[in-house]
Every structure is written in C-alpha cells, then in structure tokens.
C-alpha positions in Angstrom: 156.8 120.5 6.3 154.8 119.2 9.3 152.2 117.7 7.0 155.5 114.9 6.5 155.6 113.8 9.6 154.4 109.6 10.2 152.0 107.6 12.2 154.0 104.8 13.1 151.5 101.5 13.3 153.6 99.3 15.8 152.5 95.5 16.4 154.9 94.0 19.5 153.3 90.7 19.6 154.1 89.9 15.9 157.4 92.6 16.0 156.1 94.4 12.6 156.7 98.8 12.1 154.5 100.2 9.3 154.4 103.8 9.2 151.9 106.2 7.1 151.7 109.8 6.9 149.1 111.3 8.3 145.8 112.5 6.2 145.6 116.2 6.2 141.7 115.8 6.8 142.3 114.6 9.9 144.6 117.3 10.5 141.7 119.8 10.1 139.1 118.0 12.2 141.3 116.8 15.1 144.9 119.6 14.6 147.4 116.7 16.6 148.3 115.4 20.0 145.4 114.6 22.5 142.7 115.5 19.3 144.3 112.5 16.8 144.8 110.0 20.0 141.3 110.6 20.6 139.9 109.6 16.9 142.4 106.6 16.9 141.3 105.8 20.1 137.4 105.6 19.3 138.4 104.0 15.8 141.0 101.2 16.5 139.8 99.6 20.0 136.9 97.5 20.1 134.3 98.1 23.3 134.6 95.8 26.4 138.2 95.2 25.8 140.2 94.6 29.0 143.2 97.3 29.6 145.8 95.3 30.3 145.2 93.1 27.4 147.7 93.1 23.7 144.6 94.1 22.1 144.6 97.4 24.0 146.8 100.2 22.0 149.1 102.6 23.5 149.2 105.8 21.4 151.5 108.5 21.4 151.0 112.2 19.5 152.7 115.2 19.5 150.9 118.4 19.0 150.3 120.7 15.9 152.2 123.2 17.0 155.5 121.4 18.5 158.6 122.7 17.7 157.5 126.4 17.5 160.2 128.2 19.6 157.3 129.7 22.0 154.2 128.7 24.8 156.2 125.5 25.5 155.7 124.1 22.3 156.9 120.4 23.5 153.9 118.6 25.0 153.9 115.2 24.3 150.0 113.1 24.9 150.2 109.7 25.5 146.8 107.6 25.6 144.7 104.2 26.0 142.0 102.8 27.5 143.2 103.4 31.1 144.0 100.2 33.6 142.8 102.5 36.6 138.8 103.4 35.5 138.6 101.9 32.5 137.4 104.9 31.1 139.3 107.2 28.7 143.1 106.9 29.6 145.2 110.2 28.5 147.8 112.3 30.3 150.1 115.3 28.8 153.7 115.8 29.6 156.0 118.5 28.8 159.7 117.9 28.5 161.9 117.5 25.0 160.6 114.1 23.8 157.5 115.2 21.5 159.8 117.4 19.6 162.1 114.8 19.5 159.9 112.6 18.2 158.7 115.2 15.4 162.5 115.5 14.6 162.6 111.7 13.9 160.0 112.0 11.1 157.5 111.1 13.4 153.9 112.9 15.1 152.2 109.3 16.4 152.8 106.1 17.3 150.3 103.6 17.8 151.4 100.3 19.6 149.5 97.4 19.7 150.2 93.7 21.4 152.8 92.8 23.3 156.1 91.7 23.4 157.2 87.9 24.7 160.0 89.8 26.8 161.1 93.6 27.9 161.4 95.5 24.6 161.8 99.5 24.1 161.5 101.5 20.4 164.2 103.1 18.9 162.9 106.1 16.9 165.2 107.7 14.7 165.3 109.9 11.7 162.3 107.6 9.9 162.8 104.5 11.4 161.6 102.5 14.3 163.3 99.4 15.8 162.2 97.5 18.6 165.1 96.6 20.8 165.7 94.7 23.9 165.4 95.4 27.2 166.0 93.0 29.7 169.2 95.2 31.0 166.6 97.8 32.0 164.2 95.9 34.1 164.0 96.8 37.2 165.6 100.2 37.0 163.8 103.4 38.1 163.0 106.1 35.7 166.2 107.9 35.9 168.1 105.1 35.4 166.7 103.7 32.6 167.1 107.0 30.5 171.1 107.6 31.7 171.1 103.6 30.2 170.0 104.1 27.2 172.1 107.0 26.7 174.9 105.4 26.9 173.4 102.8 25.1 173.4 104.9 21.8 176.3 106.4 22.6 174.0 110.2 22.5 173.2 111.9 25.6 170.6 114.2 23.7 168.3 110.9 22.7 164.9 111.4 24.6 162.9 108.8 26.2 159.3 108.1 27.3 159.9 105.3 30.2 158.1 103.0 32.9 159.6 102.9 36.2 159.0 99.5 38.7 155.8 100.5 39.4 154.8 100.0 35.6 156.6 96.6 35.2 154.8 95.8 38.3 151.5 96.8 36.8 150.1 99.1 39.6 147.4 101.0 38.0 148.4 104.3 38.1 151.9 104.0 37.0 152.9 106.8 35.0 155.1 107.5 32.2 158.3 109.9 32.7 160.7 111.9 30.6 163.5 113.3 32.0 164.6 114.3 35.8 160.8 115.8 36.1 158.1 115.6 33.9 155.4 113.4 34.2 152.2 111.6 32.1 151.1 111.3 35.4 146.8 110.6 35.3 145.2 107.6 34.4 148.0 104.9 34.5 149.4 105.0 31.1 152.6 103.6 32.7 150.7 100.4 33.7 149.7 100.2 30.2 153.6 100.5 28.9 154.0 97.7 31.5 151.4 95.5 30.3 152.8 95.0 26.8 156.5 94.6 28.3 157.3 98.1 26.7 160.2 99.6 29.0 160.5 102.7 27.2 160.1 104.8 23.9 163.7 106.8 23.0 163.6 109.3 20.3 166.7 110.8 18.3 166.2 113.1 15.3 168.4 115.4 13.4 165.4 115.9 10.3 165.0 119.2 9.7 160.8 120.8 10.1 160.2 123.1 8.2 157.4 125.8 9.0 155.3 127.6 6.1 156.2 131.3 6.7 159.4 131.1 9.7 160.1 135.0 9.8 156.8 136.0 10.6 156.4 133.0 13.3 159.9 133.8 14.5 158.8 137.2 15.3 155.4 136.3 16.2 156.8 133.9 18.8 158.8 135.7 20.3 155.7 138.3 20.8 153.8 135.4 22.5 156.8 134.9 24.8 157.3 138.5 25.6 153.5 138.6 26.5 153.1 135.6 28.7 156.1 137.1 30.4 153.9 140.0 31.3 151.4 138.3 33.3 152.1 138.6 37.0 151.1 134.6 36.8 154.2 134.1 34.6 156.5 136.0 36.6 155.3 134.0 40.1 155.6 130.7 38.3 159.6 131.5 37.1 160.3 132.1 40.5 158.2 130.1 42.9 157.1 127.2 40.6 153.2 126.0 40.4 153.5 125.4 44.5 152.8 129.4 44.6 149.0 128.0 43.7 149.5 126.9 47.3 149.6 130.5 48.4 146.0 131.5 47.9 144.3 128.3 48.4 145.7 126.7 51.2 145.1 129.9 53.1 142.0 130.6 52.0 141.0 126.9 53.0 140.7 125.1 49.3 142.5 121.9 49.7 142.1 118.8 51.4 143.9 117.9 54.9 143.3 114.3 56.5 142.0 113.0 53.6 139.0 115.1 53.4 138.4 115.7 57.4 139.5 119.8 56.9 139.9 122.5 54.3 143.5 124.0 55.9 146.4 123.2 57.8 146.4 124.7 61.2 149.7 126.2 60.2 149.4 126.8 56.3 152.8 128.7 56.7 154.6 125.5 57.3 155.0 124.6 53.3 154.6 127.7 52.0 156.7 127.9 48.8 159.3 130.8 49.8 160.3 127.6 51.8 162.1 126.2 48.6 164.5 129.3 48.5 166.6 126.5 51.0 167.4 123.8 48.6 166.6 125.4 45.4 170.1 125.3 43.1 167.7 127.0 40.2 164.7 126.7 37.7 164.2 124.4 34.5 162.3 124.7 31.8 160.6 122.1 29.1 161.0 122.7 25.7 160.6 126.6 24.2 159.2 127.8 27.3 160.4 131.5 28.6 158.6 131.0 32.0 161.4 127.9 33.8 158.8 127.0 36.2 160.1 124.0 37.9 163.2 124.1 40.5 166.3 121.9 40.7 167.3 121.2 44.0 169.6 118.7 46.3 168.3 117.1 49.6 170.1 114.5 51.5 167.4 112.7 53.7 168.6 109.7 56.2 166.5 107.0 54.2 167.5 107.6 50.7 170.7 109.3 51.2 171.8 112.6 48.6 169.8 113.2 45.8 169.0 115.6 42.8 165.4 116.2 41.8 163.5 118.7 40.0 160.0 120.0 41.6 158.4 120.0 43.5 154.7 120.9 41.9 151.6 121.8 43.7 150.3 118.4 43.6 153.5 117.7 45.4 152.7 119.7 48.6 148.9 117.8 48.5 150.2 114.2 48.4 152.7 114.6 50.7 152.0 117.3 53.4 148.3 118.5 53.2 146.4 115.2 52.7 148.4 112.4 55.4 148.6 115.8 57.6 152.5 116.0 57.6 153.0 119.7 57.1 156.9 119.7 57.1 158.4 120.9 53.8 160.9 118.5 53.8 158.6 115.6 53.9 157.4 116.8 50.2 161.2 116.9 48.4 161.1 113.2 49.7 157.8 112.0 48.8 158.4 113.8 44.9 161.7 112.3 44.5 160.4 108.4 45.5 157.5 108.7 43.0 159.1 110.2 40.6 161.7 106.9 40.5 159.5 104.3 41.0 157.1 106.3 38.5 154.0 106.7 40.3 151.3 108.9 39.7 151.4 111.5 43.0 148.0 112.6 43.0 146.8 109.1 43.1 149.5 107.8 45.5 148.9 110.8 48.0 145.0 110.6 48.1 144.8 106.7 48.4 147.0 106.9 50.9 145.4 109.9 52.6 142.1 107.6 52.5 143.9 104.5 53.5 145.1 106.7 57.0 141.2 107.5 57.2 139.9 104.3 57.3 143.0 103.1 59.7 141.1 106.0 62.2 137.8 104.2 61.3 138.9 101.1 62.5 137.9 99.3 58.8 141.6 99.1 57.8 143.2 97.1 60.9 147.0 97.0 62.7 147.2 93.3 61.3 146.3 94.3 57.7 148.9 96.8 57.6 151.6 94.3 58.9 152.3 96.5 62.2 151.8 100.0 60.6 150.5 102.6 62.4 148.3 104.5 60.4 148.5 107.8 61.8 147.9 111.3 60.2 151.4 112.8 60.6 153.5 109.5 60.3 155.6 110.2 57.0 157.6 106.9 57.9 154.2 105.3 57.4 153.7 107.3 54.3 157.0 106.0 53.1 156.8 102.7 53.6 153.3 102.6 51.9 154.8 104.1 48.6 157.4 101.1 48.9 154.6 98.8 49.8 152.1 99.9 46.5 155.1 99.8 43.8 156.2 96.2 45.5 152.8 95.2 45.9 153.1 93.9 49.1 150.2 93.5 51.9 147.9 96.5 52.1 150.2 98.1 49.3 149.0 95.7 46.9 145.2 96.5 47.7 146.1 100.1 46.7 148.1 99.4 43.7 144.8 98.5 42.2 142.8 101.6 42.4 140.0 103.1 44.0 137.3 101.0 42.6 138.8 97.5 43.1 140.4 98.8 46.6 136.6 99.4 47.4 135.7 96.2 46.6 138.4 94.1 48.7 138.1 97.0 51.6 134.3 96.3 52.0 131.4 98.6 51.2 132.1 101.3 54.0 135.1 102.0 52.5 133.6 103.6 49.6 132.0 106.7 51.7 135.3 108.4 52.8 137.0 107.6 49.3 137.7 110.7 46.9 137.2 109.6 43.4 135.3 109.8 40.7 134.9 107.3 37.9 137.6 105.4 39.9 140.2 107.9 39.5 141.2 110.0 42.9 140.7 113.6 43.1 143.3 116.4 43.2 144.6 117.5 47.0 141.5 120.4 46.3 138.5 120.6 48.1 135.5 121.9 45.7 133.1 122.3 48.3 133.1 126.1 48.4 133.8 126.2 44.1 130.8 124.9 42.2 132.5 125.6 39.1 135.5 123.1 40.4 133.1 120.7 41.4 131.2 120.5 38.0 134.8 120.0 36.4 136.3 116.9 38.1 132.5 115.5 38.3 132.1 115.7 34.5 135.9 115.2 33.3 136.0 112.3 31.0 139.2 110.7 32.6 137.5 110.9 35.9 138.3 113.0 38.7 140.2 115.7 37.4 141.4 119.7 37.4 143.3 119.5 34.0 140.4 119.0 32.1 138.2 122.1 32.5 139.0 123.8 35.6 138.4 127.5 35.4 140.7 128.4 37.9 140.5 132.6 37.2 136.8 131.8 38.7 138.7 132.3 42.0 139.9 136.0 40.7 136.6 138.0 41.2 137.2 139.4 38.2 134.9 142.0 36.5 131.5 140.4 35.5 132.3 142.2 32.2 135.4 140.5 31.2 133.8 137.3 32.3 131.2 138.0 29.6 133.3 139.2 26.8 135.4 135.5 27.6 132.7 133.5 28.2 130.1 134.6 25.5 127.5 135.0 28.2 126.8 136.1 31.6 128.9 134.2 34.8 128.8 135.2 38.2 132.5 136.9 39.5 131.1 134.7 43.3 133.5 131.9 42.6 131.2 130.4 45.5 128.4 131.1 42.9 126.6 128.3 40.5 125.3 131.0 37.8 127.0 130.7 34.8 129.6 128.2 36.2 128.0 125.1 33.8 129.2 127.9 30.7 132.4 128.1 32.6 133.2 124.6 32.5 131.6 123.6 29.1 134.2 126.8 27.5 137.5 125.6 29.2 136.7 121.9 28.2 136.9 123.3 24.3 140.0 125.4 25.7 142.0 122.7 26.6 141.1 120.0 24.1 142.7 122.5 21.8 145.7 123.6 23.6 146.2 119.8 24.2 146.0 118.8 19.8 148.5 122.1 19.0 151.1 120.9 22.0 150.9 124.0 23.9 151.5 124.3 27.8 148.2 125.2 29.5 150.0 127.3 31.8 150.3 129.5 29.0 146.5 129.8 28.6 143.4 131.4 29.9 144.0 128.8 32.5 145.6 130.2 35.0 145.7 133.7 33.8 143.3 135.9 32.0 146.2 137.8 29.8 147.9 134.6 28.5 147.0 133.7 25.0 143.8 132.0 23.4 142.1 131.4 20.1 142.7 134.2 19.1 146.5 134.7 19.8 146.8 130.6 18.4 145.0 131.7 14.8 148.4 133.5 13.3 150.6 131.0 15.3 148.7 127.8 12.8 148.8 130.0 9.9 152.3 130.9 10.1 153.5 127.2 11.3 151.8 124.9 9.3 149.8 127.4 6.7 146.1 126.3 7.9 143.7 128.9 8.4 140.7 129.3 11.1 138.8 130.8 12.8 137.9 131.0 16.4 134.7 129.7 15.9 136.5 126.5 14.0 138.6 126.2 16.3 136.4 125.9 19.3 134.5 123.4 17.7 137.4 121.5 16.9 137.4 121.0 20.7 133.8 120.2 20.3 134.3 117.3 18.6 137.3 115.9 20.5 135.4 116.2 23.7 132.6 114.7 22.5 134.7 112.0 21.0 135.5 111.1 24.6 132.4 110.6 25.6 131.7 108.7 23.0 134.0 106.6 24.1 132.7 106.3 27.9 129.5 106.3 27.0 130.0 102.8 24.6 132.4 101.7 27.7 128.8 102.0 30.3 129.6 105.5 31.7 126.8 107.8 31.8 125.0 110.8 34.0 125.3 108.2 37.5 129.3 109.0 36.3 128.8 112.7 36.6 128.2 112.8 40.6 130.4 114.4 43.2 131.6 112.0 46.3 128.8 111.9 48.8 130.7 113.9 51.4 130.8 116.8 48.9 126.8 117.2 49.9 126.5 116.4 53.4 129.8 117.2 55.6 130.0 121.7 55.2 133.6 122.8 55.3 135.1 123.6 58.5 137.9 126.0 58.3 139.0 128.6 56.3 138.5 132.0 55.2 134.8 132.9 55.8 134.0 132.5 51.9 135.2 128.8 52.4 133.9 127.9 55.5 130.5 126.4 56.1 130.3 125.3 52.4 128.9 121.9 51.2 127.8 121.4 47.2 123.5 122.1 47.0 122.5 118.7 45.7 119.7 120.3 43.5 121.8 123.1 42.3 124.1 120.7 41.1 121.7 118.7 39.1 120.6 121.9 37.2 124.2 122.9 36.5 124.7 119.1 35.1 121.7 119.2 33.2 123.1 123.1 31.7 126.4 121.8 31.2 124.6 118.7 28.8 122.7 121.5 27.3 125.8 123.4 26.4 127.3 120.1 24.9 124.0 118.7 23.1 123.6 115.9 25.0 121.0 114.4 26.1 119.9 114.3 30.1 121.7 111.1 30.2 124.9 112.9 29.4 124.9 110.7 25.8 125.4 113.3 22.6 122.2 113.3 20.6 122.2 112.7 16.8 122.0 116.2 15.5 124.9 117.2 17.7 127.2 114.2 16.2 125.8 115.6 12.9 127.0 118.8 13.4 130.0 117.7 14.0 131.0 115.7 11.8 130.9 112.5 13.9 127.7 110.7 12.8 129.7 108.2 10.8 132.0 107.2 13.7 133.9 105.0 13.5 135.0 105.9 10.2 139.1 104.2 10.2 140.0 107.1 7.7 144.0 106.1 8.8 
C-alpha cells in the first residue's frame, strides 16, 4: 500500500537515518508532495533562520498519486527556506526520480545539517546510506548522474543532483534529474550545496500496491485518452511548451530588452516550427502520453557537439527575447549551458537581461564588467556572463547573489529597472496588458511566479458561461479585464496546491487547457489508488490550507501586503508594441489595490494579507505548529 511508504529524517552533520511512516492524518489534511513539505516546513524550521545555514532542512516529497500509470504521475517537490528571497523555497520537477523514490520504500526525506565533506544518499529498497562524494565535485549535472551509474553498477538508479553552480552556492542553483528536467525556482540547488549534498540517487524494485488496480488501470488509461483530446495536448507532443510562444510573442506578451518592449520586431525568428531542424524526437517524464520535450543535437563552435533535451518556453525568454538575440540557435546553447552548470534559466536570463539594461544606463560600467560590452544582441556576452555567475567571477559574482543583494551592491537606481518580486525575477512575460497575470506573480508566495496561480485560459476569450460554471462566480472573458480576475487567481492557487500534493503534471490541468482534468476527474483517481474518498469541496480546501500554510510561513519570515506589489514600471511605462489589445497597456494602480484587497477576501485574510483567526480555525491550522511527525 502507499500508506507504507517512509519519511526518512536525515541528520548530515551528525550522519544519523531514522525513518518513520507517515501518519495517515496528515495524509488527509495535506495528500503528499508540495502539501506535506509545506507542514514540515512551517513545523521543523525555526523563524529568522539563515538559508544557507545546517539548521535549514531540505525536504523532498513525492506526490499522492505517483506511480499511477497516467497525467504524468512522477512529479517530484523539493523544498526549504529558499537562499534567493528568503521566503518560501519550493520547485516541482518531473522526470523518474519521485517514483523511484516511492519504489525504495520511501515518499519524503527531510535532511537536516551538513556534511564535513561532499556526501550524496543512497536510497534503496528501505534503506538510506550517505556516501561519499568527493569524485563528483565539480562535475556538471550530467556527469554526475552517468558517475553514479556506474558507481552502482545500475543504469536505471535515479538521481536528484547539484551541478557547479550549487557547490558554488549561487542562489538560484537548481536541482536536476536526468538529461532535462529541472527544480528550477527558488535555488533549492544552493541549498543542496550548502550542506555539501552532491546528489540524492534512488533505486527500488518494492512492489506499490494500489487499493482497487483494475478499475484505476482502466480509469487511467481514460484520463490519458482524454488529455490526448485536447488540441493543447496534441500541440505540446509535437511542438513542446515553446508553442506557448506562438500566441504571446505575437500578440506582444513577453518581455524583450529586459522590459524596454512587449515583441520582437521579427517574432518569426524563434518561432517553434524552427526546432523541426535539430529535433531527433520527443521525451516524455514518467506515465505521461503527451512527450512534450524534444531531443536534439547541436554542435556550436564554443562548446563543440552536444545532446540536450528542450528547449522550453522559458528557454526562448532567457535566451532570445529578453538580451534581444532573436536567433534560434542562440536558445539550444543557452538551455544546454544551464542545464550543466544547473542554473535556474528564468533567473539567469532576466538578471542578465537587467544587467544589459543598466550597462545602457551607464550604472553598470565597461570596467565593472572586465571589458564586456553589454549590448542587447551580444550572445557572446550572454555567454560569458553565465560562465562568470556559476564561477563567481567580477560582475558574475554580484548576480550570483540575487536580485535583492545585486540591488544593494549595484546602488539604489538599480532597483527601478529590476523585474522581481519578493527578490525572485519574473518569468520572460510581460503582465501589463493581463491583470489576472499580474495579481498571480505579485501574490505568489515564492515570489515572482507563473506556476503558482496563473490562469492562463484567461487569454482564451472563452464563453463567460463556462467561466462561471469553473470559477463559481462571474469573470470577465477580457483577459485585459480586472472583474473577476482576484476569483481567478484565488481558484488556480487551490488548483495547483493540489495537483502539486497528488504528483500530477500541471500541464494536464485546467492550466493550460479547459478540457484537461480537475477535481473532479482526480476524485475516482484517489479512491481507486490509495482508497481515500472526497469531495471536491475537500479537496479544494485541502489547497486552502496548504496555501495558507505558506503564508504563514512568509508572513512569520516579515513578508506582508508591501510584498504583494507589481515592479514600478508595471504602473507607469504603457506597453509599446503589439497587437492592439496589448499595446498601450500599463497596470491601474487603484484597480490593482481593489483586486489585492478581493483576492485577501477570497483567502480570509486580513488587509495586511495575514490569515485572520477564524480562517486558521476553519481550517484546521489554529494549533500550528503542531510536530504531529
């Protein structure tokens, strides 16, 4: 049964394993994955404490739900208090390792300390060694798995690993699993780093057994035939999440020169068909029927031949739209060189996007940058940058640490043409022309973020009807609309936190497309899994009460409302370009407000965005901290 399946309690300064199994109360309050991290989170780390400190912990779930052969059942949530805002720290990756990890015995780890030299955990079949390292420090990401490998002898053991960037403790490191997928917000990989943890490798041959398997087996492969259906499915298999690209880098949604225009002057110029050149052929994470990501070869003069997988939406951003370098090319490059050094790409393209911006500005100078032209359109520059941040060297090491302390070195009037909220950089979007989008990253309790409640079928005009009958109450089908939008926002939050505790892709969600699955499509797949029962209504405030576990936790770390703002520019500087629906658009400073103070409504909090006693009551979290495991 899943109900078997361990927390492992890991100690690396003293080199202790205990391991537990987890209560089934918990199950039913917080379901798995992102949910549980969250509770251990709030329960087992004391305010004020410093990130890169032993007494931070590094957790690791897997989802409710992973293993089911269907809606890519292997999502894997790793989480801390992150190095980068200080703030909630928790990124999602697909791949094979969470179901690895459930096939060791295992749905959590929590990892505490830190280790007097490299170490990595060996989880297998119940137990959990700790194991050195030093023979994998400073290899890349790819390396390090092909090591270990060989290592153990077992080419199908998984592994969670730190690239140079995390030994070298740049703040938005991320974590990596196989050729691809990343854990890529918040610097969870600078974490790894900070307790000399190299990697995590899984192996499991234990058997999980699900309560009623025929009726899942056919009710999976149901779910699979139906998210097959949806024309967003069918896009994805063939043009990965870079056909995203198609619609808003036309219609003039994204962020060029930093945050100087809304569209390329020649949006054609990385359009996805574009990939059909060096694609070999699509991937796919564990029990998913859509293969959304390509595999494809590239030999560029600097790095020579090379295999990747990718590149993702985020991937044309970082790399073509934001330093202004629209050549397709120039995006297979930057993917593959963050994806070794393990770097977060959001964060390495919009830093560096800003750190071009303020080279134009004169308030980043020639002789800071050691002789490099800061130019929008000079990929070399671009290049040596991403050496320059993992190496820390000269400017690099400035924005290695993050937005907020890069502010603070920079001077003052850098802070005005910096992107980021609650010290984390935003996405290559621009929400100027979206309130909905806007409310999302500004409220997101990770900071600056579209993976935590962006409604992105508000851009699909659809009938005000449906909207309704989704929503529970009236929204607007104007994506450039604020009616309704604070509902919009509040709902997908709940959405999420749930897909994220059952381990299920949000791709495969009311994301992205309005006929993939939801609550009510997840009900059976619980019951027949894992033999729990509930409703929507449970469900939804399940997410409730992760949410506002997260907030919690920001709000006892200092954030509040002042937290929940947009960038300045979002309210002054109108969109240039684009479509006329997107041109012309800045964010109504007072409309904004009112949708903030909605979206607290929506939440029961309190104007200062803090969740007021009754609401903690109702759910459950009035005790909290409780330590129940």
């Amino acid at each position: 049964m899943v109900f078997t399946r361990k927390i492992a309690y890991v100690d690396l300064s003293k080199g202790e394993v205990s391991q537990r199994v987890i209560p089934k109360e918990i199950r039913r309050l917080y379901l798995g994955g992102r949910g549980i991290n969250m509770y251990l989170l709030y329960n087992h780390l004391n305010p004020g404490v410093d990130p890169l400190s032993p007494d931070n912990v590094l957790l690791v779930g897997a989802g409710l739900l992973c293993g089911i052969p269907a809606l890519g059942s292997g999502r894997c949530d790793i989480a801390g208090k992150s190095p980068l805002t200080g703030a909630i720290g928790d990124s999602n990756v697909g791949g094979f390792f969470a179901s690895e990890l459930r096939f060791a015995g295992f749905d959590h780890l929590l990892i505490k300390g830190k280790a007097k030299k490299p170490v990595y955990l060996w989880v297998h079949d119940g137990a959990i060694e700790i194991k050195d390292a030093k023979h994998l420090w400073g290899k890349d990401t790819v390396e390090t798995q092909s090591i270990i490998r060989s290592d153990h002898g077992d080419p199908d053991v998984k592994c969670l690993v730190i690239g140079q960037a995390g030994e070298n403790l740049v703040r938005f490191a991320n974590v990596r699993t196989g050729i691809k997928n990343s854990a890529g917000r918040t610097g969870m990989g600078c974490l790894m780093g900070s307790k000399n943890l190299k990697a995590i490798a899984a192996r499991g041959t234990l058997d999980v057994e699900f309560t009623q398997p025929d009726q899942l087996l056919d009710y999976c492969l149901e779910m699979n035939r139906a998210i097959m259906r949806t024309r967003w499915a069918q896009a994805q298999s063939r043009w990965g999440t870079m056909v995203i690209y198609s619609n808003t880098g036309n219609t003039g949604l994204v962020r060029v020169r930093n945050f100087q225009l809304n569209r390329l002057e020649k949006p054609e110029l990385i359009e996805p068909e574009l990939m059909e050149k060096y694609s070999i052929g699509m991937a796919a994470c564990y029990s998913c029927a859509v293969h959304c990501r390509h595999k494809y070869v590239y030999t560029d003069p600097r790095l020579g031949a090379f295999y990747d997988e990718g590149p993702e939406y985020t991937s044309q951003g970082a790399w073509a739209l934001e330093p202004d370098c629209p050549n397709f090319e120039n995006i297979l490059v930057g993917n593959h060189l963050v994806n070794r050094y393990g770097l977060d790409t959001l964060e390495t393209g919009s830093l560096i996007a800003w750190a071009f911006e303020l080279y134009e500005k004169g308030i980043i100078t020639r002789e800071m940058t050691g002789g490099l032209e800061l130019k929008w359109g000079n990929f070399e520059a671009v290049v040596e940058l991403i050496h320059m941040i993992v190496k820390r060297q000269g400017i690099g090491d400035i924005l290695a640490e993050g937005p907020k302390r890069a502010i603070e070195k920079l001077g003052a009037e850098s802070a005005y043409y910096c992107i980021q909220i609650k010290g984390m950089s935003n996405l290559h979007s621009d929400e100027r022309p979206t309130p909905s989008f806007a409310l999302g990253i500004a409220t997101a309790t990770r900071g600056s973020d579209h993976l935590r409640s962006r409604p992105a079928i508000d851009l699909y005009g659809l009938p005000e009807e449906l909207l309704e009958r989704i929503y529970g109450a009236r929204v607007s089908s104007d994506y450039t609309s604020y009616e309704g939008k604070a509902r919009m926002v509040w709902w997908q939050e709940l959405m999420y936190a749930v897909v994220d505790s059952l381990g299920l892709c949000k791709f495969q969600t009311k994301f992205i497309s309005v006929g993939a699955p939801c609550y009510e499509e997840w009900i059976p797949l619980i019951k027949y899994a894992v033999g729990m029962e509930f409703t929507k209504e449970q469900l939804m405030e399940i997410g409730e009460r992760i949410y506002t576990v997260e907030r919690l936790f920001n709000v006892r770390e200092g954030f509040s409302r002042k937290d929940d703002y947009l960038p300045e520019r979002y309210y002054v500087e109108p969109t240039p370009v684009g479509l006329p629906i997107a041109r012309g658009k800045k964010i109504d400073r007072e409309r904004f407000d009112q949708m903030l103070n909605e979206y607290y409504e929506l939440h029961g909090w309190d104007l200062n965005g803090v969740p007021k006693p009754e609401a903690l009551r109702r759910l459950g979290l009035d005790k909290e901290p409780s330590r129940m495991f």
